[in-house]
N, C-alpha and C positions, 0 to 999 in steps of 0.2 A: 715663228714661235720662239721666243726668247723663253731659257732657261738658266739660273743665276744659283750660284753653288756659294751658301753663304758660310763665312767663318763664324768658327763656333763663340762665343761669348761665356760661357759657364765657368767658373774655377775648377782648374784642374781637367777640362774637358781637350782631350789630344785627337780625340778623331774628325774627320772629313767625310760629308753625306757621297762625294764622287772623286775618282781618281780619274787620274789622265787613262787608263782602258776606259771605264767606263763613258769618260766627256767625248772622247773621239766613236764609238757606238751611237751615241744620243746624239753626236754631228751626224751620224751615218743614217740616222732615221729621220734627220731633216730639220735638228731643233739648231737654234741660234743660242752656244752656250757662253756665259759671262761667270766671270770667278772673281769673288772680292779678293784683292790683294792678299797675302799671307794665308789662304784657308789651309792650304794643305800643311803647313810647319811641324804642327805638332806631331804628324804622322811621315814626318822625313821628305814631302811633297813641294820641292820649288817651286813656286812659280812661273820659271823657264819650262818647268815638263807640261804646267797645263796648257803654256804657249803654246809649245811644241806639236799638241795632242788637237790643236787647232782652237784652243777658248780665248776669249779676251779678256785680259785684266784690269779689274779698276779699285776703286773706293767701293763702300758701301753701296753708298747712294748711286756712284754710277751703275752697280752690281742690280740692283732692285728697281730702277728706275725701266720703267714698258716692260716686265720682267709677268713672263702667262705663270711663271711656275716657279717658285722657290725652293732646296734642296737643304735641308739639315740636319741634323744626328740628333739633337737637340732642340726643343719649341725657342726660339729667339725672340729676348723679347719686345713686346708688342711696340714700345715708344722709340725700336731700331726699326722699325718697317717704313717708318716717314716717306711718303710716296710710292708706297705699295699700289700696283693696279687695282682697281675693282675686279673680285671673282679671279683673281690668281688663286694658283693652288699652294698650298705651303705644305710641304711632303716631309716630314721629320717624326720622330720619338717627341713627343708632345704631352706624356702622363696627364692623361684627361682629368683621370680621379683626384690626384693629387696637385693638381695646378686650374682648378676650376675659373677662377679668376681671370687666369690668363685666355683661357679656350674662349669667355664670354668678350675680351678685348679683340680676340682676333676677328671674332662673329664682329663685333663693331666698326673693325676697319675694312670687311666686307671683302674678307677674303675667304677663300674655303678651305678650312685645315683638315687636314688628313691623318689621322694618328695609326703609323704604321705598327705600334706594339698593340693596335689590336685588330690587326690580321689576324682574320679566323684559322684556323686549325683544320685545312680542307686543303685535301690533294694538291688540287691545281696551283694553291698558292702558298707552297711549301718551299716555292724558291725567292718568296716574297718577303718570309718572316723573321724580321728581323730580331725578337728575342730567341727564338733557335738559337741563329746563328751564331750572335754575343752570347749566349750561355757556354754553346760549347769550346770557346777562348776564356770564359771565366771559370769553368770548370777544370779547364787544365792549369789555368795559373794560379785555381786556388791550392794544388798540388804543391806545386812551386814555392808557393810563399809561403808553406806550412816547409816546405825543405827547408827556406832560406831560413825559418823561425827557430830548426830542431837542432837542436845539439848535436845528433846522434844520425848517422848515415840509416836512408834505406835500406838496401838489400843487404840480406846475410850473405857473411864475407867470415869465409874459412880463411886463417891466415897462421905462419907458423906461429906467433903469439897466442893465440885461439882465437875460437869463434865469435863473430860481430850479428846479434842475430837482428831477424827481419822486424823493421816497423812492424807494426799493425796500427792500420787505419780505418776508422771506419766511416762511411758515406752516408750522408741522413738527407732523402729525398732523391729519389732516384728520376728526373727528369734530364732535360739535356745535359743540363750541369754535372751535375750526379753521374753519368754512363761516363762520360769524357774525365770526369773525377779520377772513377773506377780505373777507366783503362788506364790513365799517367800513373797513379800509383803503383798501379801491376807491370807497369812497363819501367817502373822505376825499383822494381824489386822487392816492395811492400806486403807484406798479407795484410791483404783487405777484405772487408762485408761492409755490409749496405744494407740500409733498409727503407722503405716505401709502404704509405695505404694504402695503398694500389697493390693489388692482389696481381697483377695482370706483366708484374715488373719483377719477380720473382725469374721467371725465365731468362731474363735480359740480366742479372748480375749471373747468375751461372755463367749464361753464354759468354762473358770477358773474365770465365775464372775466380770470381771472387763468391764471399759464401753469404748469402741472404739471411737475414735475421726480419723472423715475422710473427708478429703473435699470433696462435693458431685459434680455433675452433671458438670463436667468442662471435658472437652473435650482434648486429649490430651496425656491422660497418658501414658507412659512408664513403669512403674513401674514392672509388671512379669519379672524379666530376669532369664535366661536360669540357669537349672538345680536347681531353687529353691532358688536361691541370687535374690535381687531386683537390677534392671536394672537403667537406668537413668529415672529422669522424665521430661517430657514438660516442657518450660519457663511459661505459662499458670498456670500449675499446682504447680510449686513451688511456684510462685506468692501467688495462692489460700491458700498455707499449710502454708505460712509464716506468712501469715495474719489470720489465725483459731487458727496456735500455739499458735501465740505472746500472742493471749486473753487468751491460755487457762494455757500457762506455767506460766502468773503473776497469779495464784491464786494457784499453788501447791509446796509442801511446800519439796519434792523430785524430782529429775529431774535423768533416768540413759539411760543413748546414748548407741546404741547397732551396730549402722549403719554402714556396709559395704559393699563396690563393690569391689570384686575382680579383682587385678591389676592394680587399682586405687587409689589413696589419699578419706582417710573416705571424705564423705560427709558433709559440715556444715550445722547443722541444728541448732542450737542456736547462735543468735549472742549476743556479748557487750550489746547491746538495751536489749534484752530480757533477759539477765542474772538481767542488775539491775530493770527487773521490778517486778523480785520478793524480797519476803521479809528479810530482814536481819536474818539470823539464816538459811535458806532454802541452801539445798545441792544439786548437780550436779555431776554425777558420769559418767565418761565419757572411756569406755573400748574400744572407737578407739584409746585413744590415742597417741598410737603407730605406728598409719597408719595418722597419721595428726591430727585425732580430731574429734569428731564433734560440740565440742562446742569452741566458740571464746573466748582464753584467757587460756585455759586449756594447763599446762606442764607433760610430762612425765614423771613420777617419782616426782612428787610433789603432794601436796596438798594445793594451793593458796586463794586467799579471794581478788575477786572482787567484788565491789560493797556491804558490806557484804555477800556476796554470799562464801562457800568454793565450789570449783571444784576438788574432786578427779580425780588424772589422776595415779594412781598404774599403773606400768608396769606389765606384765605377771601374770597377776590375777590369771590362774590355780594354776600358780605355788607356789600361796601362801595356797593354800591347798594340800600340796604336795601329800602326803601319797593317799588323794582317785585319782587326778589327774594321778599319775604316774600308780594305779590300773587300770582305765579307757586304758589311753596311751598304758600299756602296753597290754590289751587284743585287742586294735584294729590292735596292730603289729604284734601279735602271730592270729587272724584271717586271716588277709593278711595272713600270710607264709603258716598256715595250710591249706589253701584254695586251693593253688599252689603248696601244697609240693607233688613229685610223691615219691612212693615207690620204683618205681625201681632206678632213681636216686640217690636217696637219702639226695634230697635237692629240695627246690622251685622249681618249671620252669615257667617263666613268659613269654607265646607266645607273639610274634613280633605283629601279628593283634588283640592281646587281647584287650579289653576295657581299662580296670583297667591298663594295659602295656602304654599302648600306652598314656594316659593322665600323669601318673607318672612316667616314665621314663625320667628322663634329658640327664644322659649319658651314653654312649656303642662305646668299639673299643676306646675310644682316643678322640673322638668326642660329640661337644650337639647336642642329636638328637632332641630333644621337639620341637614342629612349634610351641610352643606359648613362645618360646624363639629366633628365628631367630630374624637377627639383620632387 
């Protein structure tokens, strides 16, 4: 069983689907693994280490050619697979929603794509999920790059000149991003809060110290959605939160947006208004921005200044930490395979009624099978 670790193609894309631990494991379970020339670079990975690690190196095409199973971080595209096998698996971040076109090419080249960001939200395959893991590497560097943005140090700092007092930051969307937010800011000497629709995340900013802001007693909410994303909320209730933010984001001097509903455009939760009511010098660090936004005024791939205000809007924030990012990436792909792989086979088997199948499978036979891709 040949498996082929392809380089990334995307602008600006630094990471690698497998490292040399992971290539020498997936040797150990018996697959025949190939690396295109140059994948790992971006991620500080020579070529000599995947040698090393026992893979072989080639071109592209020698990379993909009799190749059961392709490996990427990224959906690669369709008019680079030129001599793809029939019913290979193509195991990568593939944004189904938002690259429709492409999912229907791969179905054409008759291969089976597998879109690991949407790995369900269930126990067993919790070592699998690769937005987890990239969240909480984006969560901490969106810390970072609100430090690198701020004029003015974190922690309060007693000096004989006087005192240097503490950031305040606050965290908007408490999911992986958000906790890993929280903790780097408190670990970085900040007073922080955070707030969430989810009723149920309340405990989890206490528990790292920082103080929760939630609208109370309004009737209405929405906010649990299924599998552990927040859901939509009430008109009621956004009312209530837009009106508790507004007071609470003019007094903090970081602002970093974590907000997302899957298959949906980010949610705005800051507007224009609220940007300029904080203070000149205060930063906004905004890591939907790639799904929309959620702050008004923020561009992707930029860093602007409204109202005095800067808005980071960095695109694919893992990927600016390549090296642990692509460590992480690669062991949630090599759990998936290991998990699946049979021995007598001697390759994966992903059953038809499987969980984990049946959510991330796009295509099979020629066809998209996914119901949450039907037209």
């Amino acid at each position: 069983m040949k498996l082929a670790l392809l380089a990334e193609q995307a602008a600006g894309e630094r990471r690698v689907a497998a490292t040399p631990e992971t290539v020498k494991k997936l040797i150990g379970l018996g697959a025949d693994v190939a690396v295109e020339a140059g994948a790992g670079a971006g991620a500080s990975i020579d070529d000599a280490a995947y040698a090393a690690a026992g893979a072989g190196i080639g071109t592209r095409a020698q990379t993909i050619a009799d190749a059961d199973i392709l490996l990427g971080v990224a959906g690669p595209a369709p008019d680079s697979l030129a001599g793809v096998k029939q019913g290979a698996w193509l195991v990568a971040g593939l944004n189904p929603s938002g690259e429709r076109a492409r999912v229907d090419a791969y179905a054409a080249l008759g291969i089976e794509a597998l879109a690991m960001e949407w790995m369900p939200r269930i126990t067993r395959a919790q070592s699998m999920d690769i937005l987890s893991s990239q969240a909480n590497l984006a969560g901490y560097k969106a810390v970072l790059d609100a430090a690198a943005e701020y004029g003015r140090a974190f922690p309060m700092m007693m000096t004989a000149a006087g005192t240097i007092s503490a950031a305040r930051v606050f965290v908007m969307g408490v999911g992986v991003a958000g906790l890993q937010a929280i903790a780097t800011a408190r670990r970085l000497g900040a007073q922080v809060s955070a707030t969430d629709v989810r009723s149920a995340t309340k405990e989890q900013i206490q528990s790292l110290g920082a103080k929760p802001v939630f609208v109370e007693k309004v009737a209405g909410i929405e906010g649990e959605g299924a599998g552990g994303y927040a859901g939509e909320m009430s008109a009621e209730y956004q009312a209530a939160q837009a009106e508790l933010v507004s007071a609470h984001i003019a007094k903090q001097d970081i602002v970093i947006t974590t907000a997302l509903i899957p298959g949906r455009p980010a949610p705005r939760l800051v507007s224009d208004a609220q940007v300029a009511s904080m203070r000149p010098g205060s930063v906004i660090v905004d890591l939907a921005v790639e799904q929309g936004g959620n702050v008004e005024g923020a561009v992707a791939g930029e860093v602007v200044v409204r109202h005095g205000v800067k808005i980071v809007g960095h695109r694919n924030v893992p990927s600016r930490l390549a090296a642990d990012a692509s460590a992480l990436f690669a062991r949630n792909l090599f759990n998936f395979l290991s998990a699946y792989w049979d021995k007598d086979a001697g390759r994966p088997v992903l059953p038809a009624d499987d969980e984990v199948g049946e959510a991330i499978r796009l295509t099979r036979n020629g066809q998209v099978v996914n119901p949450r891709l039907a037209d």
